[in-house]
C-alpha positions in Angstrom: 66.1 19.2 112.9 64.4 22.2 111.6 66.1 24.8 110.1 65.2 28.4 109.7 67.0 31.6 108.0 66.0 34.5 109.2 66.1 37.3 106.7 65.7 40.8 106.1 67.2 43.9 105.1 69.5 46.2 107.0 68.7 47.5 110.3 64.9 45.5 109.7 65.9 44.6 113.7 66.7 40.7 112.4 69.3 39.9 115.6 66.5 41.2 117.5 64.4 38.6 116.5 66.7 36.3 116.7 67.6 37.2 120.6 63.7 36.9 121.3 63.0 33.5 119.8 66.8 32.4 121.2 66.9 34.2 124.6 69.9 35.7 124.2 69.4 38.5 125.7 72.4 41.4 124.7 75.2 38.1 124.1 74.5 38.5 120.4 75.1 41.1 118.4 74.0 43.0 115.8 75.8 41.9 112.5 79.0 44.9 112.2 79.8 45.5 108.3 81.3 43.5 105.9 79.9 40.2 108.3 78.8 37.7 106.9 78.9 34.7 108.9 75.4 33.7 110.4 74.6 33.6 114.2 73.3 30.1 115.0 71.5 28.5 118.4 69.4 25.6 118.8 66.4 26.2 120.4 63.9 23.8 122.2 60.4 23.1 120.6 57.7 24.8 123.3 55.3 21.8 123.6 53.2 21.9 127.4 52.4 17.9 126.5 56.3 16.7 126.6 56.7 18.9 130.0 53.6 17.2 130.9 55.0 13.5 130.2 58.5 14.3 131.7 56.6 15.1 134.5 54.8 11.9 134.9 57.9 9.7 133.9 60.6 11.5 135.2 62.9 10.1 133.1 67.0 9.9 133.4 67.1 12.2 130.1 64.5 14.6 128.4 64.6 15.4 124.7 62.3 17.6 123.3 62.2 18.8 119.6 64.5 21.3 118.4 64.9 24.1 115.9 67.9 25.9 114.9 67.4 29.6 113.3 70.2 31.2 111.7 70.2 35.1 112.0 71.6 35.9 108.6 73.2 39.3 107.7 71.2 41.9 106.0 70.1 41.2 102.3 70.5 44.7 100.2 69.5 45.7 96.5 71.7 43.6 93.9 72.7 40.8 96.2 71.0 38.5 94.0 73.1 39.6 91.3 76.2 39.0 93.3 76.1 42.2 94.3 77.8 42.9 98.5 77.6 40.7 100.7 75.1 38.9 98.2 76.8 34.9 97.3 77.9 34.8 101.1 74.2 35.9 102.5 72.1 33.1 99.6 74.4 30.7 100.4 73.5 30.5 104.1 70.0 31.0 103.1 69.7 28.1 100.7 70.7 25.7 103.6 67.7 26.4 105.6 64.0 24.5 105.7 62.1 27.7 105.7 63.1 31.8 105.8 61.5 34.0 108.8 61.3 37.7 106.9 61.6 40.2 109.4 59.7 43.2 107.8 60.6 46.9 109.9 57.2 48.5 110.8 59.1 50.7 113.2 60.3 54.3 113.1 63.2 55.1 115.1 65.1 58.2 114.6 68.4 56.7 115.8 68.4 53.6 113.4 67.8 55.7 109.7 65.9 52.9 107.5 69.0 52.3 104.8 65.9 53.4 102.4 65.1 55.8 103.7 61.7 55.5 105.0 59.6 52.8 106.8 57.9 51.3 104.2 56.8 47.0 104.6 55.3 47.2 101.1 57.8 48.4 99.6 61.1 46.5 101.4 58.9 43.6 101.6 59.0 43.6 97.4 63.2 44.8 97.8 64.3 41.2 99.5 61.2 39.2 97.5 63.1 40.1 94.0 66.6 39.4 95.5 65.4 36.1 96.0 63.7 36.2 92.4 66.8 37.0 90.7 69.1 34.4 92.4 66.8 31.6 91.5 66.3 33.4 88.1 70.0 33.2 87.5 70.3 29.5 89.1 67.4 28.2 86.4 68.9 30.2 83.6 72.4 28.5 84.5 70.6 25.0 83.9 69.2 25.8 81.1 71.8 27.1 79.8 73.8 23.9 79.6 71.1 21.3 78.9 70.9 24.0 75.2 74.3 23.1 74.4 73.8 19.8 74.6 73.2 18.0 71.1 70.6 15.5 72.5 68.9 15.3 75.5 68.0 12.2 77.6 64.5 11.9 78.4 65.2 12.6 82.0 67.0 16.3 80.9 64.2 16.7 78.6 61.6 16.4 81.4 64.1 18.9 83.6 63.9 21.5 80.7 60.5 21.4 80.8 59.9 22.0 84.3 62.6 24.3 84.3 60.6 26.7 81.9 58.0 26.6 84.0 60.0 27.9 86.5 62.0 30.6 84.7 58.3 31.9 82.7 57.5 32.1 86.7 60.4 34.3 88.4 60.1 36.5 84.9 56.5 37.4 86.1 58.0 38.1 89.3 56.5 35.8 91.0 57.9 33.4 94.1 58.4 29.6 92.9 56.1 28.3 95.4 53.4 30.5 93.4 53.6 27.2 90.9 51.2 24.5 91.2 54.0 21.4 91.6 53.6 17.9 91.8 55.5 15.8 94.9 57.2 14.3 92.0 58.1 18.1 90.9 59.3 19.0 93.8 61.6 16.3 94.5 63.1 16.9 91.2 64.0 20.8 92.2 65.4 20.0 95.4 68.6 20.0 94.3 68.7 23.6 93.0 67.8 24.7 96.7 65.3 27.8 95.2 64.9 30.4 97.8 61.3 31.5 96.6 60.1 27.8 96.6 60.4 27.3 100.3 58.3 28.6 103.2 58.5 32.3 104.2 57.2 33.3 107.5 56.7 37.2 107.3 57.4 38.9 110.6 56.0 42.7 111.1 58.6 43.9 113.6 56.4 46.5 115.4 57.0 49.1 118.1 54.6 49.0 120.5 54.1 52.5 120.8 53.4 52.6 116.7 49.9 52.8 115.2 47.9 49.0 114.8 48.6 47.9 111.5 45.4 49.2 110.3 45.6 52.6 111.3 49.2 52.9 109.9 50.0 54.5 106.4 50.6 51.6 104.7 48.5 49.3 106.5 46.1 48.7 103.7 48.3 47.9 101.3 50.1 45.7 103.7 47.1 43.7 104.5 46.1 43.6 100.9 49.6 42.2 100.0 49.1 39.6 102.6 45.9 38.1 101.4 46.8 38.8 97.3 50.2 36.0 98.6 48.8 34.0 101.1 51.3 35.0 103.6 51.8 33.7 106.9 52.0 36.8 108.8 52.8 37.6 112.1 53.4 40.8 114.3 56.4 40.8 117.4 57.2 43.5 119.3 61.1 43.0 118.8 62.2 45.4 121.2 59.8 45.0 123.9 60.1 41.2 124.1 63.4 41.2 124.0 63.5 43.6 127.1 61.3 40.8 128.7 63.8 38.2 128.6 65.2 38.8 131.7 61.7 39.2 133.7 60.0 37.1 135.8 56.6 35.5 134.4 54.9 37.7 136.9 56.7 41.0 136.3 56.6 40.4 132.1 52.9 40.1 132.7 52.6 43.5 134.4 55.1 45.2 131.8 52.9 43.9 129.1 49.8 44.8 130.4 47.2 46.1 127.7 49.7 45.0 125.0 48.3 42.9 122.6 50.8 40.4 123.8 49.0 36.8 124.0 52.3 34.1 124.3 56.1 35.2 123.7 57.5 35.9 120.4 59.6 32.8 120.0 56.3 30.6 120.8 54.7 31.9 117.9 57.7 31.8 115.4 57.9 28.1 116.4 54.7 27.4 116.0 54.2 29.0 113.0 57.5 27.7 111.3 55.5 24.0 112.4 52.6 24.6 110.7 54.3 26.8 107.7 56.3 23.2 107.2 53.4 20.7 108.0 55.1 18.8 110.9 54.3 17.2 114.1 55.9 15.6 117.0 55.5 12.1 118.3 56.8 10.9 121.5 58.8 8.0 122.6 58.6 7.7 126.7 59.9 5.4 129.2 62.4 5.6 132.8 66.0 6.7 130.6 64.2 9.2 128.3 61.4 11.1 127.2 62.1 12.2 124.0 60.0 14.4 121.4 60.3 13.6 117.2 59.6 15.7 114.4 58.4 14.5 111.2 56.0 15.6 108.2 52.5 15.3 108.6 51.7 12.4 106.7 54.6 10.3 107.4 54.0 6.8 108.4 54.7 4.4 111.4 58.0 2.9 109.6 59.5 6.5 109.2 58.7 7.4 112.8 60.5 4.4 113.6 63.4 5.7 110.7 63.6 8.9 112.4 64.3 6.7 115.9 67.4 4.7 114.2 67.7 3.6 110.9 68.0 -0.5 112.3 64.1 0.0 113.6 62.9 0.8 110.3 64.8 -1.9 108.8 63.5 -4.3 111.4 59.8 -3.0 111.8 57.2 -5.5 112.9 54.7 -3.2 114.5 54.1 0.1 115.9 52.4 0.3 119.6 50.6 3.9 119.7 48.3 5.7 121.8 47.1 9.0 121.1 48.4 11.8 123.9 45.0 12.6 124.7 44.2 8.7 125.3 47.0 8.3 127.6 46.3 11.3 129.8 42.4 10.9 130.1 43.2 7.6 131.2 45.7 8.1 133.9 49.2 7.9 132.1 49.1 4.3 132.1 49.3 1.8 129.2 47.9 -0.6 130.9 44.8 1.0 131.2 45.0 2.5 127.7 45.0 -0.9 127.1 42.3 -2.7 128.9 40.3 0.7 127.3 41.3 -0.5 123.8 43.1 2.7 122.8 46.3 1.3 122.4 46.6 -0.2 119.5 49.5 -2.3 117.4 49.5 -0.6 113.8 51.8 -1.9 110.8 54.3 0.5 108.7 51.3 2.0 106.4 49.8 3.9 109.5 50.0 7.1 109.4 51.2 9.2 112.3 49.1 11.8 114.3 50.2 15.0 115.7 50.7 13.5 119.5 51.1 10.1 119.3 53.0 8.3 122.0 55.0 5.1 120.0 57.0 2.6 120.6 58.4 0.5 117.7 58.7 -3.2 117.8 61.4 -4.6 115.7 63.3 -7.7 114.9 67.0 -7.1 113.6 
């Protein structure tokens, strides 16, 4: 399962967020001080082709993918020193796959902006070197041990190396995943569970009665920031959406009306987060359950089958697959994908599409 931290500093409107992409209406709250444990829920992968095939199959059980975002308390200057509520918050955050930074971009005279002002430049660069100087102390840590050793194995001498890299990388305050790494790289960092090396989403958390992002103070300097990074960026109207929860389809699309509103905000967070993390979903269908997977883009029939149980990996033979588009053009049937020719037996080498529909043959 997916897992994603969202962060942000004080009163950046976070657990608002986190009630649009989870639902939740008023039933969670704000994070009171001196909190530090995370709000959690598990929230269903939007995906209109697994409502489609529970449709057709009407199975005993539906499945689909899931994500789980953890609303983390408010990250303030010198928590990645140690500083506040600082170890509690990065230790929560190191768990997750990828962090949603919620950026305020609204003014609100009855919230004060703990700096202040509203700023996105500026608080945007606050939580960025929090994250710098937790993974700054985490390398120099390392490092510091592998120096007192007399000799090093070629293994720690390779790790000192690359660890170099990384600390020359965080002292030009830059974000770990500025670094041009090797797969083998990365597999050898994983273990130091780097904030700055993993995803970040950046959420602007507008008010929809605020200037467009262009016409805004900042906005410049916001947009330039975003290209100069790379950032994924994207804008919800945290308080509005949330006051949509309870709304009928029908009545949210009247309220909205001449907002720049396309798809709720929890749509977009997932989907982003999906593409931020290069994965897709394969499906698994029959009469007990229709069931949505998540794996990396690139994965291959034998870890589709892994991701199923572990005893159809260990037993793979072959991999039936039709593409989703396949199956529905030709009425949902795989017989007649089959007399078409577009279902096919692959081995474990094949690599899986964003779609497929699967089912693992296997001999244990």
């Amino acid at each position: 399962m997916l897992h994603c931290g969202i962060v942000g500093l004080p009163l950046s409107g976070k657990s608002t967020v986190f009630n649009v992409i989870t639902r939740a209406g008023a039933e969670v709250k704000p994070y009171p001080g001196g909190k530090t444990d995370p709000n959690r829920a598990v929230v269903s992968v939007p995906d209109p082709r697994f409502d489609r095939l529970a449709s057709v199959h009407k199975p005993k059980k539906t499945t689909p993918a899931q994500v789980e975002f953890v609303d983390l308390a408010g990250l303030s200057r010198g928590a990645g020193k140690g500083e506040g509520l600082g170890n509690s918050f990065l230790s929560f955050a190191a768990d997750a796959d990828a962090l949603i930074h919620v950026i305020r971009c609204f003014n609100n005279a009855a919230v004060a902006h703990p700096e202040g002002s509203v700023d996105p430049c500026r608080d945007w660069g606050i939580l960025d070197m929090e994250l710098i100087f937790r993974d700054l102390a985490v390398v120099e840590n390392r490092l510091d041990k592998l120096t007192s050793k007399k000799k090093l194995m070629t293994s720690e001498a390779v790790e000192r190396q690359l660890l170099l890299r990384c600390r020359e990388c965080l002292l030009e305050e830059r974000p770990l995943r500025a670094l041009d790494l090797t797969e083998d790289e990365y597999r050898a960092l994983r273990g130091f569970t780097f904030l700055t090396i993993k995803p970040q989403i950046i959420v602007l958390n507008m008010d929809e009665s605020e200037p467009e992002i262009e016409n805004a103070p900042w906005g410049g300097e916001l947009k330039r920031m975003i290209d100069l990074l790379g950032a994924t960026a994207i804008r919800v109207y945290g308080r509005l959406e949330m006051d949509l929860i309870d709304l009928s389809p029908e009545e949210a699309e009247e309220f909205t009306e001449g907002l720049a509103i396309e798809e709720p905000g929890r749509e977009r967070l997932i989907a982003t987060a999906y593409r931020a993390l290069g994965l897709i979903s394969f499906f698994t269908c029959g009469p007990d359950e229709v069931r949505a997977w998540t794996l990396n883009d690139g994965d291959s029939a034998v870890d589709a089958a892994g991701a199923i149980h572990s005893d159809l990996a260990r037993g793979f033979i072959r991999a039936q697959i039709v593409s989703y588009e396949d199956y529905t053009r030709f009425g949902d049937s795989y017989a007649n994908c089959r007399d078409e020719g577009v279902l096919k037996l692959e081995g474990k080498d094949y690599k899986v599409r964003d779609g497929d529909i699967i089912e693992i043959r296997f001999n244990v």
